[in-house]
N, C-alpha and C positions, 0 to 999 in steps of 0.2 A: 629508641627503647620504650618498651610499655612504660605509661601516664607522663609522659613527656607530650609536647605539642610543637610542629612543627612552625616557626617562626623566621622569615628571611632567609630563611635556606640554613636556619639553625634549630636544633633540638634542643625547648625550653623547660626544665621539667621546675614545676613550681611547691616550695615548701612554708608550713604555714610559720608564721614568727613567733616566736615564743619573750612574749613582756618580761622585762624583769626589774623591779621598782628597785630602786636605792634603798640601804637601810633606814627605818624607820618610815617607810609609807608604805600602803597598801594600793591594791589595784582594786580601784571601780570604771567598770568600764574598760574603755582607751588610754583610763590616765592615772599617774600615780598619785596616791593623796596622804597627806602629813597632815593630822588632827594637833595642834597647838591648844595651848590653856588662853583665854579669851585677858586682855588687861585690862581690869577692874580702874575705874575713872568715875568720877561722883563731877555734878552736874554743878556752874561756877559757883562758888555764897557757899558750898559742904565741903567734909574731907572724909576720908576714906577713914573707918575704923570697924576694923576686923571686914565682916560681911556687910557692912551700910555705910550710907553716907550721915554722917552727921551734921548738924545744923540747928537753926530754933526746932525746928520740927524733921521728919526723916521724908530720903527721895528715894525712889527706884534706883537701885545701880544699875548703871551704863554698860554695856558690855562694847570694848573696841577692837577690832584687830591690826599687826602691824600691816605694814604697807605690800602686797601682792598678796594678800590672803581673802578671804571670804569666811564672815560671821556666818555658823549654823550652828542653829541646836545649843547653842550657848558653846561653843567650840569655834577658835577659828582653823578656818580650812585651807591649806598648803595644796596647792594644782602644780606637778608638775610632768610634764611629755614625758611618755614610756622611751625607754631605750630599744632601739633594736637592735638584736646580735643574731649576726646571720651565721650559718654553720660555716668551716673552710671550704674553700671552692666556690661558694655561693655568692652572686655579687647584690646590694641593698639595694633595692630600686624604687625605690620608695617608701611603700608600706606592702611588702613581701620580698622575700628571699629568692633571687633566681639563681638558678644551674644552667648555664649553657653547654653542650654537647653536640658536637659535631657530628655531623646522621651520618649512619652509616652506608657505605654506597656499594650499590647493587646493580647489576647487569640482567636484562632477560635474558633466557632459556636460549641457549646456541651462544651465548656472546659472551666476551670473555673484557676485564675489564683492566686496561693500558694505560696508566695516570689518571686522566679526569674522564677519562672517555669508553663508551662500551663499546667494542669492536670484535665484526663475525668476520672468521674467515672460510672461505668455500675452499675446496679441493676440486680439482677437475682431472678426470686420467689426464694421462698425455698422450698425446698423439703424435705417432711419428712420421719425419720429418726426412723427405727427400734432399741430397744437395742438389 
């Protein structure tokens, strides 16, 4: 069938994936991402009050994130693999959606097509026959 491709003696027709993140992330890219609020941690000798750390004197606060995330922009950042959801009929093969279909089978011009096979048949008068 048109935009399909012929493949091992099968008809592949290829559909593109459609991402779709879990609640609460978004898609950059290939990947889904969950922006988290960064946990405020003051540096050993201070404690934490309000937006500083306190101490004899003040430090920069620390910006940490918990464990599988990545610090940006003062945010940490939750990475996780897009899901793929293939349409029905269509099998996952990775990173695209295949359609397999069965080619449709055709005989040339004169031939007429008998299970797996295309087969012509002649006609010849008959000639008749002395005993």
């Amino acid at each position: 069938p048109p935009g399909t491709v012929l493949e091992n003696g099968t008809c592949k027709l290829i559909q593109q994936v459609d991402t779709i993140c879990p609640p609460g992330f978004v898609e950059e890219g290939n990947k889904c991402v969950q922006y988290l609020p960064a946990n405020k941690i003051c540096p050993p000798g201070f404690n934490l009050s309000g937006q500083q750390c306190m101490a004899p004197e003040l430090a920069e606060l620390e910006s940490t994130c918990p464990p599988n995330t990545i610090l940006e922009n003062g945010k940490c950042k939750v990475i996780k693999n897009v899901d793929m959801i293939c349409p029905p009929g269509y099998t996952d093969s990775g990173d695209e959606c295949v359609l397999y279909v069965a080619p449709a089978k055709q005989c040339p011009p004169n031939f007429t097509l008998q299970g797996l096979q295309c087969v012509q048949t002649n006609t010849a008068p008959t000639q008749p026959v002395c005993p």
